[in-house]
C-alpha positions as CSV (number, residue, x, y, z in Angstrom):
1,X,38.8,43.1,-67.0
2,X,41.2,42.1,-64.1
3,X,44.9,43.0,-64.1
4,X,45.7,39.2,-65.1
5,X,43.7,39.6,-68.3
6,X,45.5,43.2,-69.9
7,X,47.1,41.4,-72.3
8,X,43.7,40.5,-73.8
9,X,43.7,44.2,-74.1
10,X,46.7,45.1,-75.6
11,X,46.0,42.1,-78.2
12,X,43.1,44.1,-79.2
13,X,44.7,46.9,-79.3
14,X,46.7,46.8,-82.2
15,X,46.0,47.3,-85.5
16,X,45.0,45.7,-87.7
17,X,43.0,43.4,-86.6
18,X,41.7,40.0,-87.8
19,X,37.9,39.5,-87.5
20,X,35.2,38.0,-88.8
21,X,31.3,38.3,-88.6
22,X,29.5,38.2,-85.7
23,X,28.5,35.2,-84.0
24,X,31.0,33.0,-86.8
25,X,32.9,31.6,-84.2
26,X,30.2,30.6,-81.7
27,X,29.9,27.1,-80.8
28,X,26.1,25.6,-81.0
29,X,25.8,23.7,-77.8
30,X,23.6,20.4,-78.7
31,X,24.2,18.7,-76.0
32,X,19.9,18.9,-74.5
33,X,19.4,18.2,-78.3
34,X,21.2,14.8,-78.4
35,X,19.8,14.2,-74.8
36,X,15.7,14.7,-76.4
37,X,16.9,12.5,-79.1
38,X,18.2,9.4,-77.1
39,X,15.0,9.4,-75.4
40,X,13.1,9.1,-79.0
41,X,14.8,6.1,-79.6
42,X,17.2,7.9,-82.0
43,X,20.9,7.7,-80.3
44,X,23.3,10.0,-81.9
45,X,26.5,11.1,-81.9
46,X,28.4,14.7,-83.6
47,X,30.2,14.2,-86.6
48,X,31.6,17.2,-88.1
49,X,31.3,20.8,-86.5
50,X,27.2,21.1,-88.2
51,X,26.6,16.9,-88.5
52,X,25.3,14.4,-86.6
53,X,24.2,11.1,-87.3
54,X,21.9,9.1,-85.8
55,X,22.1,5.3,-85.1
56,X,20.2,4.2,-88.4
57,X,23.6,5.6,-90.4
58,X,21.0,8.9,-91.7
59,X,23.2,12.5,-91.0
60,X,21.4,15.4,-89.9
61,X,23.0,18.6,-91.0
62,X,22.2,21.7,-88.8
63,X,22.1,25.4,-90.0
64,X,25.5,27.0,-88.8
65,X,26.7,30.5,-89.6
66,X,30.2,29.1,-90.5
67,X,30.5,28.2,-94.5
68,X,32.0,25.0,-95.0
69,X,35.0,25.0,-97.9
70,X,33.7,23.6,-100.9
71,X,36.0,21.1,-101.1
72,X,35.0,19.5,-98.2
73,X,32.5,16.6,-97.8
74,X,30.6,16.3,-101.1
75,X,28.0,14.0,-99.5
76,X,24.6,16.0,-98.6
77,X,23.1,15.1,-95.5
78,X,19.9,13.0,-95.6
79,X,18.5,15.2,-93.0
80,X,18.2,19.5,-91.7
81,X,18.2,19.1,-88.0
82,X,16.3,21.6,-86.4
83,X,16.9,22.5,-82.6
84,X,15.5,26.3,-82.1
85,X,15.0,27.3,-78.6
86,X,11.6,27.8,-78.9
87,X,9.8,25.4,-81.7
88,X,7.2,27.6,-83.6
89,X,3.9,26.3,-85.1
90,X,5.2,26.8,-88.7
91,X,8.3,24.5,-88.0
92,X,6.2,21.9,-86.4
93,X,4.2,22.0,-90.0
94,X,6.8,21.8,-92.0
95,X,8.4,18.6,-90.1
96,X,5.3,17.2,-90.5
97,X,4.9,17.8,-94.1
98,X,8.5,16.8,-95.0
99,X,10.3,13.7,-94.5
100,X,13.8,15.4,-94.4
101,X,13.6,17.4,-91.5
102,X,14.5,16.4,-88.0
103,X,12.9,18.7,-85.5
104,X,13.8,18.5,-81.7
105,X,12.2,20.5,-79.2
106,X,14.1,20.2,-76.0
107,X,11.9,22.3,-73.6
108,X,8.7,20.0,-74.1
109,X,11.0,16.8,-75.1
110,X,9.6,16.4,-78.5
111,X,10.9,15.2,-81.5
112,X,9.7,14.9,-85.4
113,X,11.1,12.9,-88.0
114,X,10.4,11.1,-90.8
115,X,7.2,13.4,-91.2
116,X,5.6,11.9,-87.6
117,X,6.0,13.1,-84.2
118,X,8.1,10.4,-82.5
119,X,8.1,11.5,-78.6
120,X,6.1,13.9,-77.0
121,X,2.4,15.0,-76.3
122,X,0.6,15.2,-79.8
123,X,-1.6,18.1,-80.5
124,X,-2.5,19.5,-77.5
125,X,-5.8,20.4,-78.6
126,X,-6.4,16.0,-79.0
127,X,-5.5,16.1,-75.4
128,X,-7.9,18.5,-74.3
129,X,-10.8,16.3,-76.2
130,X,-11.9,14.0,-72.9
131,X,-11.7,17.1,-70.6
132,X,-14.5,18.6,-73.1
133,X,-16.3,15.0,-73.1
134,X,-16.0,15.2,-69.5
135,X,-17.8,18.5,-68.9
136,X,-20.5,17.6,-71.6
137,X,-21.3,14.8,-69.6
138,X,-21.6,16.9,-66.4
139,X,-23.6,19.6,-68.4
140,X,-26.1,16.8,-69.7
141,X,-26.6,15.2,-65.4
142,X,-26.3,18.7,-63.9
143,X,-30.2,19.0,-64.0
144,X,-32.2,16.2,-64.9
145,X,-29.7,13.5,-64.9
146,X,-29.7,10.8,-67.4
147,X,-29.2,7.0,-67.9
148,X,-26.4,5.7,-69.9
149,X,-27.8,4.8,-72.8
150,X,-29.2,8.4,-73.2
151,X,-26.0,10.1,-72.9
152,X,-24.9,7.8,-76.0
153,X,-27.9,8.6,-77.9
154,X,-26.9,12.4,-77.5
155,X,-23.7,11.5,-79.3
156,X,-21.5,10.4,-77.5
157,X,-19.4,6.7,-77.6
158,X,-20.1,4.3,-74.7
159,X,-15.9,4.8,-74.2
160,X,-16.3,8.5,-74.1
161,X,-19.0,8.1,-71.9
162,X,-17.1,5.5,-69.5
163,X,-14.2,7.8,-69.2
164,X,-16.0,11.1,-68.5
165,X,-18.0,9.4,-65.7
166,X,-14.6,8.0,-64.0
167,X,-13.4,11.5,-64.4
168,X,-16.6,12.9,-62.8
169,X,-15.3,10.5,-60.2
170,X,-17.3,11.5,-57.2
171,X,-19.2,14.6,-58.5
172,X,-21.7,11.6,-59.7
173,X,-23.7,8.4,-58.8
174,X,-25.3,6.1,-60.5
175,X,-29.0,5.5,-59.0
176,X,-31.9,3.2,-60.1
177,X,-33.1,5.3,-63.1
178,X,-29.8,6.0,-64.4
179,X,-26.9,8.4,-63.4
180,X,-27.1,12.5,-61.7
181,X,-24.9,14.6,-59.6
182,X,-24.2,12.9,-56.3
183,X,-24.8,16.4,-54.8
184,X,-28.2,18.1,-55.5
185,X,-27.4,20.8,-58.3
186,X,-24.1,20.3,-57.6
187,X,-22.9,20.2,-60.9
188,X,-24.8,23.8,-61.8
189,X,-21.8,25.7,-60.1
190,X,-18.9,23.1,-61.0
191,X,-20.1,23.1,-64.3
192,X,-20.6,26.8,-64.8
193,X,-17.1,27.8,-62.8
194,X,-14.6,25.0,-63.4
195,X,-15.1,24.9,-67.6
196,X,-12.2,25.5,-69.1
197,X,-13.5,27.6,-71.7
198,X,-14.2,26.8,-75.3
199,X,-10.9,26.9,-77.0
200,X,-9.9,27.5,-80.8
201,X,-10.0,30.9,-83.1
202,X,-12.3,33.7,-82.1
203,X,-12.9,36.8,-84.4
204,X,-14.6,40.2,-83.7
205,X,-17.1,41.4,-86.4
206,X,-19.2,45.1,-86.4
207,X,-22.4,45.7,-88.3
208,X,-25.2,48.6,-88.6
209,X,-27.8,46.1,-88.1
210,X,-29.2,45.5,-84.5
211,X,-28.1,42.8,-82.7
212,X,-31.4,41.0,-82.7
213,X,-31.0,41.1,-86.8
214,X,-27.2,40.0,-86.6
215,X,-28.5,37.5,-83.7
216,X,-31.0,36.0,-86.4
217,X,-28.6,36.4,-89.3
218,X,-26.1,33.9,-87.4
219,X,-28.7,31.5,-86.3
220,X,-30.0,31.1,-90.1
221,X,-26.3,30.4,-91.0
222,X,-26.0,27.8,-88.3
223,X,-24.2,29.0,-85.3
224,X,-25.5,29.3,-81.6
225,X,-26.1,32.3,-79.9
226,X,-24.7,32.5,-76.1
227,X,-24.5,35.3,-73.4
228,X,-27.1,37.4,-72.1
229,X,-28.4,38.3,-76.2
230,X,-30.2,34.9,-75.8
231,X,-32.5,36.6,-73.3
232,X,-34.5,38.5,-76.4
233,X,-34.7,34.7,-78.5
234,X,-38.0,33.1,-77.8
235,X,-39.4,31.0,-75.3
236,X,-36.5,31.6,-73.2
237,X,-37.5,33.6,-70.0
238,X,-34.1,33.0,-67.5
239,X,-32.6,36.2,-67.9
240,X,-35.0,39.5,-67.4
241,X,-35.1,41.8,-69.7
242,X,-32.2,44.6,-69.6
243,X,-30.5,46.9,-72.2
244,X,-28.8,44.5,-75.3
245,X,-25.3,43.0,-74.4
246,X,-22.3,45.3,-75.6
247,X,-21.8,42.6,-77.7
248,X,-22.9,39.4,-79.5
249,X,-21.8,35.9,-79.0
250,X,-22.3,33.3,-82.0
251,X,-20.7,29.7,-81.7
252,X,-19.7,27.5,-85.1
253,X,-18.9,24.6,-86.2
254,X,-18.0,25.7,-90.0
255,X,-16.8,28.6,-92.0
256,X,-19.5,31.6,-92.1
257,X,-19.5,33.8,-94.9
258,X,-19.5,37.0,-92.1
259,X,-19.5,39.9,-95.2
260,X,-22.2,37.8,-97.1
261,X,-24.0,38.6,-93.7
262,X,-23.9,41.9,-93.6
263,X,-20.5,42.1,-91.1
264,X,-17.1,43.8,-91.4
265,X,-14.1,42.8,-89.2
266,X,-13.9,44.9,-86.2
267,X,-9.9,45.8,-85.5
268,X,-11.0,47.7,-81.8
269,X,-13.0,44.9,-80.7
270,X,-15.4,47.3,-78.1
271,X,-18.6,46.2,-79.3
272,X,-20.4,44.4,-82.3
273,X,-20.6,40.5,-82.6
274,X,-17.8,38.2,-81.6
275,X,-17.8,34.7,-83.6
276,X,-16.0,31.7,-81.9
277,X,-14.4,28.1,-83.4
278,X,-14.4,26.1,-80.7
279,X,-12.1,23.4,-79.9
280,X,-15.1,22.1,-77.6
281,X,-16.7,19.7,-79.9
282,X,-19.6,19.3,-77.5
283,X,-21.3,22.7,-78.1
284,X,-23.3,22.0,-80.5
285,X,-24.3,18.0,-78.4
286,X,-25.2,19.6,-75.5
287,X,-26.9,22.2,-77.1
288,X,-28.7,19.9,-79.0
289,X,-29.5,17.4,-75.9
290,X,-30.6,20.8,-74.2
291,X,-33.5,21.0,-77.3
292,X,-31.9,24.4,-78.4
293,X,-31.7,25.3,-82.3
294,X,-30.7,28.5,-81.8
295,X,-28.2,28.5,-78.6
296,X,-25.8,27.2,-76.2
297,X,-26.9,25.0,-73.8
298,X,-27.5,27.5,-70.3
299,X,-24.7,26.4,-68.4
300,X,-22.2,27.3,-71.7
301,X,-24.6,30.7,-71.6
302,X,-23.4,31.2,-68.1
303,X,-20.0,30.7,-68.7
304,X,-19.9,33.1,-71.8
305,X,-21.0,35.2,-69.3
306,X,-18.4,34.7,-66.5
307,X,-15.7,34.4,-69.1
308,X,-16.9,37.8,-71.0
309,X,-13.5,40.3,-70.7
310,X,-16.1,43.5,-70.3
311,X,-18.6,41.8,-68.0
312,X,-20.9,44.3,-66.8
313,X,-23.6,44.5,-63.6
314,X,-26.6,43.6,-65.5
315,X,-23.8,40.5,-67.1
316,X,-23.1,39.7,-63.8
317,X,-26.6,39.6,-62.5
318,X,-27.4,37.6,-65.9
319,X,-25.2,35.2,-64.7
320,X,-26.8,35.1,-61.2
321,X,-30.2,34.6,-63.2
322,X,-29.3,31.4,-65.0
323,X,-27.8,29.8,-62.1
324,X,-30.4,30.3,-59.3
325,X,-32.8,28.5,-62.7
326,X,-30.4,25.4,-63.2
327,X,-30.5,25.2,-59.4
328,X,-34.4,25.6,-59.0
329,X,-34.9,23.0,-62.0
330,X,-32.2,20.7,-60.4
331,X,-33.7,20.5,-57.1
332,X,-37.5,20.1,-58.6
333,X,-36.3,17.6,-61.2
334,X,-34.7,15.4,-58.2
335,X,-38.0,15.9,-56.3
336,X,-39.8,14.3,-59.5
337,X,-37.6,11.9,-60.6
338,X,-37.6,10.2,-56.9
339,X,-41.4,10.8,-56.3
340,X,-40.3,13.3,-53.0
341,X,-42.7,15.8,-52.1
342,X,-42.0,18.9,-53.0
């Protein structure tokens, strides 16, 4: 403290002093607040030292450590604002779920009221839904190609299917039998590398049954199987025949009963069968346009496999497997499909 601010010192020095709690006289600066609010549509202005009100006549009280007297304004507010630094899932639920609540999130300008979003980017996971259309698409051409028509019977809408190949940009070409990657196999490695990765909940699960048994446990309950334990299903001769994965991956599109199935969670997560809830609602398409019951498509195979957070040599080779396959088929497929020799 400089010499010209002592007497702040000696102020404090004597005895006794008049305090109160912590953080009581703080000021809550809601200036960004008001700022995320105009651009909503929803001009405001401050009050009272915890009240604004916004240009429909509604007042938003916030949560302030100072009490107010109870004497003092008898009229409730119509609405709680909330305006935390960082807006958490739960608060973003509850705005949703009740009318009352005024929820501003100035770092991503976002703002719920009324028990809607009214500015900002909705859902994030909504937004990631044509990027996962997109690589679908690319999966379903990477190899064999396909008209349009057939990548709508696969289950996809002719708008999805418009937009992914305008996002494939490029990367594909339409031809006289319908459309394929503009590049020979081209798509295999774009495809394989560049997928963002599944999304949504994962959960790690350990049994004493072998993985073959917890592989065929899963399928009977309806998930996929991907990574290198598809390489003991049958009728599936990519990847040779090496030691059993450290662990198991299973793909679902619905809640599995994992301790009817013989499975106990698995807090150290090392080894045992890892179940995923993908945000990618293609999986099960592309597995299905693939002609697989029982597993990913081989491209979402790969990528397990590059994606795995203990990949091993024999993984990595694995991975090398599939891909030199996809290319092989690729570039005979092309051969075929435009009557070239071989």
């Amino acid at each position: 403290m400089g010499a010209r601010l002592e007497w702040v010192a000696a102020a404090y020095s004597g005895r006794p002093q008049i305090t109160m709690p912590y953080g009581l006289g703080d000021t809550t600066d809601l200036t960004e607040a008001l700022t995320v609010l105009k651009l909503a549509g929803l001009r405001a202005v401050v009050e009272t030292f915890d009240t604004i009100r916004i240009a429909d006549g509604r007042r938003a009280r916030f949560p302030t450590l100072t009490q107010r007297p109870r004497d003092e304004d008898p009229n409730e507010a119509e609405l709680l604002l909330l305006a935390p630094r960082t807006v958490t899932a739960a608060q973003i639920a509850l705005a949703e779920q009740t009318t009352s609540v005024l929820l501003v999130d100035v770092d991503r300008r976002r703002v719920w009221i009324d028990g809607r979003q009214a500015l900002g980017t909705k859902e994030r996971w909504k937004d990631a839904a044509p990027i996962y259309v997109t690589f679908a698409v690319a999966r379903m051409l990477a190899v064999n190609g396909s008209t349009f028509d057939g990548l709508v019977r696969a289950g996809l809408t002719a708008a999805q299917v418009d937009d992914a190949l305008a996002r494939l940009g490029k990367r594909v070409h339409r031809t006289d039998i319908g459309w394929e990657s503009r590049q020979v196999g081209g798509l295999v490695d774009f495809t394989i590398a560049c997928y963002p990765g599944p999304g949504g909940v994962r959960t790690r699960w350990t049994s004493d049954l072998p993985l073959v048994e917890q592989a065929d446990r899963l399928i009977a309950a309806g998930c996929r199987i991907s990574g290198r334990a598809i390489s003991d299903r049958p009728g599936y001769p990519a990847i040779s025949k090496r030691a059993m994965p450290y662990r198991l991956v299973a793909f679902t599109e619905q809640e599995v009963d994992m301790a009817a199935l013989g499975f106990e969670p698995d807090p150290i997560g090392l080894a045992g069968t890892e179940l995923v809830v993908a945000a990618d609602p293609t999986i099960f398409l592309t597995a299905a346009a693939a002609g697989y019951t029982d597993r990913t498509d081989d491209i979402i195979t790969a990528n397990t496999l590059l994606r795995a957070d203990m990949r091993n040599d024999d993984d990595a080779a694995s991975i090398e497997e599939v891909r030199g396959r996809l290319q092989f088929v690729a570039d005979t497929g092309y051969d075929l499909r435009h009557n070239l020799p071989s």
